[in-house]
C-alpha atoms as one frame of an Amber mdcrd trajectory, in Angstrom:
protein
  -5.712   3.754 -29.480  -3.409   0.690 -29.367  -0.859   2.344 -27.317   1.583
   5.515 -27.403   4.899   4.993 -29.437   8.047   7.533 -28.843   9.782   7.059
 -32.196  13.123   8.384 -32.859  14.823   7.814 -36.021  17.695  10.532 -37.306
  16.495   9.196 -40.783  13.406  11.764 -42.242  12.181   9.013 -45.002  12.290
   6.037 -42.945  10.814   8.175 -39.897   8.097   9.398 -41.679   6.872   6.245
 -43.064   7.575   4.257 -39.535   5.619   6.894 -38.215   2.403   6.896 -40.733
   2.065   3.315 -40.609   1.907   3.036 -36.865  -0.925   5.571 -36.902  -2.456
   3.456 -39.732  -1.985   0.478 -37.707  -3.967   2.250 -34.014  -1.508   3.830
 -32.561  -0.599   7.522 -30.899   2.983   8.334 -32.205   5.537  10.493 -30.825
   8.346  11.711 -33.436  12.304  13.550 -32.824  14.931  13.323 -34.963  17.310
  12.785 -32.341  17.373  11.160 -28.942  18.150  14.097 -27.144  15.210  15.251
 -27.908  13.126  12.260 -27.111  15.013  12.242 -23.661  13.971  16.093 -23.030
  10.425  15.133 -23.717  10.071  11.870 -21.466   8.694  11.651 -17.894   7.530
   9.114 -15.329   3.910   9.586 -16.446   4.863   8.784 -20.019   2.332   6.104
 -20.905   3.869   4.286 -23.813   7.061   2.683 -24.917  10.401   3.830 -27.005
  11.160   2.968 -30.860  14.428   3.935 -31.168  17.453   3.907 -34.184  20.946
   2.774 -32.599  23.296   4.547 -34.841  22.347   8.486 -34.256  24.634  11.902
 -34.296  24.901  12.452 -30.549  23.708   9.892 -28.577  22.827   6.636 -29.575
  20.112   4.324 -29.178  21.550   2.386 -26.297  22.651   5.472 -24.114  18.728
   6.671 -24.575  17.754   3.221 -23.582  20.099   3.012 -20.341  18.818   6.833
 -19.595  15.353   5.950 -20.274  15.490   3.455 -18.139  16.987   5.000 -15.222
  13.983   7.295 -15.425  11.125   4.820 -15.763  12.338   1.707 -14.427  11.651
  -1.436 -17.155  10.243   1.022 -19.616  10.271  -1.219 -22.543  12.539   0.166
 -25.654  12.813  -1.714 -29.085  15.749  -0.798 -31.131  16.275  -0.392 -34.795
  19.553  -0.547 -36.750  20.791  -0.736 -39.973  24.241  -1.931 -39.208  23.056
  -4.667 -36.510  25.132  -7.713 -35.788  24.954 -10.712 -32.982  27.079  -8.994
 -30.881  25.435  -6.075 -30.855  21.955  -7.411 -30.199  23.249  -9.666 -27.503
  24.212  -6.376 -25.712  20.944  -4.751 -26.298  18.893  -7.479 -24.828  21.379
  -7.577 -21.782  21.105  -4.138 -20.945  17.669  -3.961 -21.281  16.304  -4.045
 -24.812  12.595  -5.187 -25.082  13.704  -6.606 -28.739  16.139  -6.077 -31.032
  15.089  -5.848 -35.484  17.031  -5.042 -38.203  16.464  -2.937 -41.306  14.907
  -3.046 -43.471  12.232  -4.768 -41.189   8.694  -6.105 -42.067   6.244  -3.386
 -41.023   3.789  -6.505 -39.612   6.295  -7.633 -37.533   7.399  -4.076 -36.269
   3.590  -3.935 -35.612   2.858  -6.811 -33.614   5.799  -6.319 -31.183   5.478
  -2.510 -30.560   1.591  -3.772 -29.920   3.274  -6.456 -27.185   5.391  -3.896
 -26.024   2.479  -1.205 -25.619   0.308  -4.392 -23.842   3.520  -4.755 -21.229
   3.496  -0.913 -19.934   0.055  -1.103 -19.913  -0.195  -3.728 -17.551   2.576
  -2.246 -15.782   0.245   1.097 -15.238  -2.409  -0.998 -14.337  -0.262  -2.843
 -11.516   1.175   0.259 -10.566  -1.710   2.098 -10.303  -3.641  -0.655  -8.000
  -0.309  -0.838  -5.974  -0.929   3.379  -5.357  -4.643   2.543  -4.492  -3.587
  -0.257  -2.105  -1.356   1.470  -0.482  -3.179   4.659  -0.267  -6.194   2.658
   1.537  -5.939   3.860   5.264  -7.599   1.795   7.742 -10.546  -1.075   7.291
 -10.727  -0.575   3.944  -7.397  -2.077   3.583  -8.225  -5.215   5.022 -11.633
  -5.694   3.909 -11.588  -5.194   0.497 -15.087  -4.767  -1.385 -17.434  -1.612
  -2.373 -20.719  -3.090  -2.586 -23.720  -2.230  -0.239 -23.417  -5.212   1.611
 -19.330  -5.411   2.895 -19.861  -1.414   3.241 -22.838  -2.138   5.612 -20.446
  -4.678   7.647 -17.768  -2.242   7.886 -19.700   0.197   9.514 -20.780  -1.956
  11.943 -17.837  -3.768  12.161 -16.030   0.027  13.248 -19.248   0.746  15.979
 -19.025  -2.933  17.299 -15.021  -2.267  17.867 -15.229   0.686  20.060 -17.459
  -1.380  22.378 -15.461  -4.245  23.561 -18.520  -6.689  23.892 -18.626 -10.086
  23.159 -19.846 -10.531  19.838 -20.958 -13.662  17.637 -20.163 -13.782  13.764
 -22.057 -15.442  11.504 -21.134 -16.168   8.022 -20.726 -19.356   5.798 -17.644
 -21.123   5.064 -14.893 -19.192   3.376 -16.726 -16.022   3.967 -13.537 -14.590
   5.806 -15.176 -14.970   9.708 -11.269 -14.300  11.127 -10.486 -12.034   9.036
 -13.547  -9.530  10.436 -12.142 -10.792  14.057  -8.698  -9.703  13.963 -10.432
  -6.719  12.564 -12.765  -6.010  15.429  -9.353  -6.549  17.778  -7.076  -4.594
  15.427  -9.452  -1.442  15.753 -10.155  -1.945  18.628  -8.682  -0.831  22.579
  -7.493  -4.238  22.991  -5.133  -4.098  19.767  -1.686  -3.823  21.495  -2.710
  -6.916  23.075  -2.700 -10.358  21.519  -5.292 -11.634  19.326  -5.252 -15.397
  19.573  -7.675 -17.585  17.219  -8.779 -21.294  18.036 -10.742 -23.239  15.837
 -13.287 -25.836  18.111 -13.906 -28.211  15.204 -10.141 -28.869  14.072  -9.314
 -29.987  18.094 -10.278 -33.062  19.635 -12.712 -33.490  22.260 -10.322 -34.415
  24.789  -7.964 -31.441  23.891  -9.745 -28.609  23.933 -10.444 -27.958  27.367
  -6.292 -28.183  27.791  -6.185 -25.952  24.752  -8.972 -23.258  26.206  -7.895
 -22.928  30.121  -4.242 -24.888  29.815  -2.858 -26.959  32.652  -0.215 -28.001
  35.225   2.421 -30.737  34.603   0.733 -34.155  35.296  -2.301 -33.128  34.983
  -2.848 -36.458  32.347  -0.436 -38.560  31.376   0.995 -36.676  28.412   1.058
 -32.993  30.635   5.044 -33.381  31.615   5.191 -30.002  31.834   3.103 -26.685
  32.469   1.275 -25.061  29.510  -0.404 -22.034  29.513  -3.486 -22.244  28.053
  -5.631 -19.554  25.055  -8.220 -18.012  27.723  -4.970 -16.987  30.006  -2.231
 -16.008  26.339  -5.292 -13.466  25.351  -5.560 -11.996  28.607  -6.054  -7.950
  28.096  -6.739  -9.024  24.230  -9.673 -10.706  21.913  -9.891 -14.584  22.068
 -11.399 -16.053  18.819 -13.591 -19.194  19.020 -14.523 -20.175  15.701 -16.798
 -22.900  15.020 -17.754 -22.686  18.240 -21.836 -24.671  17.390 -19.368 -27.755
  17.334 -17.889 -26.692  21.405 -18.845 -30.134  23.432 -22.105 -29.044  25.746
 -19.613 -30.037  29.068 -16.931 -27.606  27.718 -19.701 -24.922  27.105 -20.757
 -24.849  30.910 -17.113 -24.221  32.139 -17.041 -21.468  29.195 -19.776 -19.548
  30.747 -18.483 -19.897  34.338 -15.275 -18.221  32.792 -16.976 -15.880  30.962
 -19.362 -14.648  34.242 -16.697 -14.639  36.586 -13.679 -13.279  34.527 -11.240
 -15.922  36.155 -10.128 -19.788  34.884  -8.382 -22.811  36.234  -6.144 -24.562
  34.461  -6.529 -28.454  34.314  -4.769 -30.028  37.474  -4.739 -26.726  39.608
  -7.199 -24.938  41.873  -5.807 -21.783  41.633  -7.888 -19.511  40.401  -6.659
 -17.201  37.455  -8.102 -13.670  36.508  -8.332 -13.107  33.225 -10.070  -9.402
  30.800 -10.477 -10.194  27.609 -12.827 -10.224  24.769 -14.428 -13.317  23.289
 -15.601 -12.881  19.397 -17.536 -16.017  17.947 -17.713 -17.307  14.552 -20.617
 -19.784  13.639 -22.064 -20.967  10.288 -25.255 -21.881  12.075 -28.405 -19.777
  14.081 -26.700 -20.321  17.839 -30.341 -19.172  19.349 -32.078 -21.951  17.188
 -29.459 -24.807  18.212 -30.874 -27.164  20.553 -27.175 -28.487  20.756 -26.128
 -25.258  22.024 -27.011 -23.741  25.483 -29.130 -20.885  25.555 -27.431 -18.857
  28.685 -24.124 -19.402  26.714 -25.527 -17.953  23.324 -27.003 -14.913  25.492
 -23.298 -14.314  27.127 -21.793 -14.063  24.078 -24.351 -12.255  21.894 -24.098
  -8.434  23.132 -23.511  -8.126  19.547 -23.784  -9.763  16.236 -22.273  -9.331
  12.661 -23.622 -10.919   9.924 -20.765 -11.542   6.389 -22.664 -11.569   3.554
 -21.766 -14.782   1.165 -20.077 -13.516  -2.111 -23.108 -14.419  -4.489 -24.583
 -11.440  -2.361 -22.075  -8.784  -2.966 -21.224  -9.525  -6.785 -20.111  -5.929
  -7.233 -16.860  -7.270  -5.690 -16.390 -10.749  -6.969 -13.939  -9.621  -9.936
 -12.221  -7.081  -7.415 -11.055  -9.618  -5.216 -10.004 -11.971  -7.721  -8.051
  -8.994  -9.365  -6.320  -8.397  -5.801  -5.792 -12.220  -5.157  -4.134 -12.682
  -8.542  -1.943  -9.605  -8.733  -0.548 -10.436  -5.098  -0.137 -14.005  -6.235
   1.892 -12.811  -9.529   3.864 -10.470  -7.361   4.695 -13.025  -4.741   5.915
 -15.956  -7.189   7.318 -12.956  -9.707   4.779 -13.988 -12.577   3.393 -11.412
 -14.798  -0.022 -10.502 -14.154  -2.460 -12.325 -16.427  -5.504 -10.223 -17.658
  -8.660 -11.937 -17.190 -10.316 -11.977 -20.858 -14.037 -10.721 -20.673 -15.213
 -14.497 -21.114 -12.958 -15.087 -17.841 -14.640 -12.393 -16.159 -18.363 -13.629
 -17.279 -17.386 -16.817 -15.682 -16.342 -15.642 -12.461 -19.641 -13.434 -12.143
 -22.607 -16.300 -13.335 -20.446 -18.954 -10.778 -22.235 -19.730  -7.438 -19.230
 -19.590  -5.306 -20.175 -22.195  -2.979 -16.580 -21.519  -1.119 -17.141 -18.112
  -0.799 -13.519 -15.920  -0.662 -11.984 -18.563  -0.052 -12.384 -20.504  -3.119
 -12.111 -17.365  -5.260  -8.792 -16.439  -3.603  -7.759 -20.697  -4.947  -8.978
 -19.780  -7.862  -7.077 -16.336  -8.358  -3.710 -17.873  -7.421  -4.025 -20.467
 -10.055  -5.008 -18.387 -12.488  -2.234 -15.902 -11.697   0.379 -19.144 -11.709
  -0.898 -20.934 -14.938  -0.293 -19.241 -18.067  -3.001 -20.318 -20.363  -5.431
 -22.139 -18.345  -8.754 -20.204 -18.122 -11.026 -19.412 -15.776 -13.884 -21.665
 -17.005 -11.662 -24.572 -16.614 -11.005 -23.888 -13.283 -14.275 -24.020 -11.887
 -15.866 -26.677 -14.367 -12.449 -29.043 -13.828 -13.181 -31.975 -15.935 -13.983
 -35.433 -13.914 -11.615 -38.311 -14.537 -12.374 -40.538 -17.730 -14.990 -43.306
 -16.288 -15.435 -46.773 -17.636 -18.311 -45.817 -19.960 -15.963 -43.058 -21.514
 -13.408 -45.504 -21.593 -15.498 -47.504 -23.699 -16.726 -44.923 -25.605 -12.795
 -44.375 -26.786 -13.582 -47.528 -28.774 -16.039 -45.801 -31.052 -15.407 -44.394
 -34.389 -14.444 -40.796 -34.703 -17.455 -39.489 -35.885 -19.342 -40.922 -32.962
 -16.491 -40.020 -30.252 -16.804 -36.052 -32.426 -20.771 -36.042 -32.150 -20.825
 -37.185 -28.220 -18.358 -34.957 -27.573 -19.770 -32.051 -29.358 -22.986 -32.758
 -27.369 -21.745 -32.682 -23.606 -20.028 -28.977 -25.085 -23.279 -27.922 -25.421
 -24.866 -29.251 -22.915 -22.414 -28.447 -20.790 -22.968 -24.715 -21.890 -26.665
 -24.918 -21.592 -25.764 -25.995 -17.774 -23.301 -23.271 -16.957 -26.109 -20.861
 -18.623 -29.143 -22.060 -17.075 -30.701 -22.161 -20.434 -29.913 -18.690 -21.932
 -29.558 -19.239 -25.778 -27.607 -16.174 -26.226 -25.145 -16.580 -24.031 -24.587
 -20.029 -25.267 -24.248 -18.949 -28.378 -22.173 -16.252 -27.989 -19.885 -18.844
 -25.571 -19.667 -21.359 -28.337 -19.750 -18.426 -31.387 -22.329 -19.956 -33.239
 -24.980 -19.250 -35.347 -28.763 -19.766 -34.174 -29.906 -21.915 -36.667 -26.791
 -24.279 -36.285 -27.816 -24.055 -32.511 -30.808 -25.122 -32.974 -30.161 -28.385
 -35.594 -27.424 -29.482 -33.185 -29.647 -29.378 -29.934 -32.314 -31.054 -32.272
 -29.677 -33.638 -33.115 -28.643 -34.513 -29.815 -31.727 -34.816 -28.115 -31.031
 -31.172 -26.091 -33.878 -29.469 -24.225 -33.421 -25.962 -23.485 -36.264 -26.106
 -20.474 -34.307 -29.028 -18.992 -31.731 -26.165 -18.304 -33.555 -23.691 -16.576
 -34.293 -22.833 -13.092 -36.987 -23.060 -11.186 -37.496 -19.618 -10.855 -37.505
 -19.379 -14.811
């Protein structure tokens, strides 16, 4: 079915033939003669939308609209009149009117916007529906969203490594979400009504970080002109967060262990020793116990325990969930309506590599959400800036510029494929044999394309 269609038309004849032609055309149809009716019949889980007459005995189309309405907010409602006029469908529109058309009205066009119409409270469901889920989500599961094997197998230990309040290292590559599972491990944690307080060690310089780790006293150096209290002492009772800590100078390292044995720090220009209780979590993209850069007594201090973020070409099962939940918050935020990601979209997003992990899927969400025709393909495969050669090639006469052109398509398909004919062809919807002559043509070797593996 197309969609569900409440139809109410006080005219029998033009009812009944609105009404047989929108079953004709797909669609589930609900008939009254009067709106009255209609109204008595409609709830908030009502699925579909309202087809409605204006001029009625009783109450007329745009009363049933405003009540509709006022029961299911946005509910979209297309009238129909006979004795319509600019005015009139001025006021419809500004009350609330999803469109306005006059009899007698081309049953095509009546078509194609009730099937609009029907798409709109569908997608409103859908949003709806996720919003309800979301919200209903108690717990980790609402900050770590995913329901393959792999992110449940890191929320369980994520939960057992919480109530321990050890130090624990994280390991994960870039964009895998390494503070996110942090403040997680502090937010269920004992510590949580304590601060949580992140540092990255590779966006600080060298000379900063030890001011930025233990803090200092006014004139300390000659930009300290006044006191500053430093991350070790502000997470004191809470979780301090050291990502990137493999790039932590081997100097700075030593006086991180000292703090770490003895529970107590000294901020730069004092000897006053400070106690601190807290709980240092790690994030690193590389083996800390095979680092010859990093010291071994520091690597056993902090590794009581470990957890280990899968990269998102290893939990695929979630790939077109998250990009679902990055786009609808992005269309909510900026007040876009949600874009439905076609099935060639969603292909795309599950043969990609993702190289940037969540993070580049959450990029590539938002602009997806907050571009209203651009596709998912063209997001990941953006096309390079014109070079010389092209530039020259611009020169050429059209059927030349056509034929190269037509050959980096393919190839360019072959590539995002790996090789696989079918998919190719069902990519570029053509036949085999066509396939076949134009790879011929253009010099186009299908083993050039495959993997190693293959």
């Amino acid at each position: 079915m197309r969609g569900t269609v409440m139809l109410i038309d006080d005219e029998a004849m033009i009812r009944q033939s609105t009404e047989q032609w929108l079953k004709m055309a797909g669609f589930e149809v609900l008939s009254f003669d009067n709106a009255e009716a209609g109204l008595a019949a409609l709830d908030e889980q009502f699925p579909g939308i309202i087809v409605s007459d204006v001029k009625m005995p009783g109450m007329d189309g745009l009363t049933l609209m405003g009540e509709a309405q006022l029961r299911i907010p946005e509910l979209p409602v297309i009238l129909i009149t006979g004795h319509g006029d600019v005015d009139m469908a001025i006021k419809a529109m500004r009350e609330g009117a999803y469109d306005f058309i006059e009899k007698p009205f081309v049953p095509e066009r009546l078509v194609e916007t009730i099937h609009r119409a029907c798409e709109k409270r569908r997608l409103m469901l859908e949003n709806l529906r996720l919003q309800q889920n979301l919200r209903s989500q108690t717990g980790l599961d609402a900050k770590i969203i995913g329901t393959s094997p792999a992110i449940q197998r890191l929320k369980r230990e994520l939960l057992k490594c919480a109530e321990l309040d050890t130090n624990v290292i994280i390991y994960g590559e870039t964009g895998t979400g390494k503070e996110l599972v942090a403040q997680c491990l502090h937010e269920f944690s004992a510590r949580s009504g304590n601060n949580f307080v992140p540092l990255n060690c590779g966006a600080i310089p060298e000379a900063l970080i030890e001011s930025e780790l233990f803090g200092h006293e006014a004139g300390a150096f000659t930009s300290a002109d006044k006191q500053r209290v430093g991350k070790f002492e502000y997470a004191n009772g809470g979780t301090l967060f050291l990502d990137e800590i493999e790039i932590m100078p081997v100097n700075l390292q030593v006086k991180l262990l000292r703090a770490l044995q003895e529970g107590v720090i000294e901020r730069l220009g004092s000897n006053k020793p400070i106690p601190v209780d807290l709980r240092v979590v790690a994030a690193s993209k590389v083996d800390l116990k095979t680092d010859e850069a990093f010291r071994q007594d520091l690597y056993y201090r902090l590794n009581v325990t470990q957890l280990q973020i899968p990269p998102l070409r290893e939990r695929e099962e979630d790939i077109v969930l998250l990009f679902e939940h990055y786009a609808r918050h992005a269309a909510s935020q900026h007040e876009r309506e949600l874009r439905r990601a076609t099935a060639q979209d969603i292909q795309n997003l599950e043969q990609y590599n993702w190289p940037g992990n969540v993070r580049e899927l959450r990029n590539v969400a938002i602009r997806y959400a907050l571009d209203g025709a651009l596709p998912v393909a063209d997001i990941l495969y953006p096309q390079e800036p014109m070079l010389a050669a092209e530039a020259e090639e611009s020169t050429l006469p059209l059927a030349a510029q056509v034929a190269n052109f037509e050959s980096k398509v393919i190839g360019a398909s072959l590539s995002r494929h790996q090789g696989n004919i079918k998919a190719v062809l069902e990519e570029l919807d053509l036949p085999r044999r066509t396939l076949n002559q134009k790879m011929a043509k253009y010099g186009l070797n299908r083993a050039d394309f495959l993997t190693g593996e293959e």
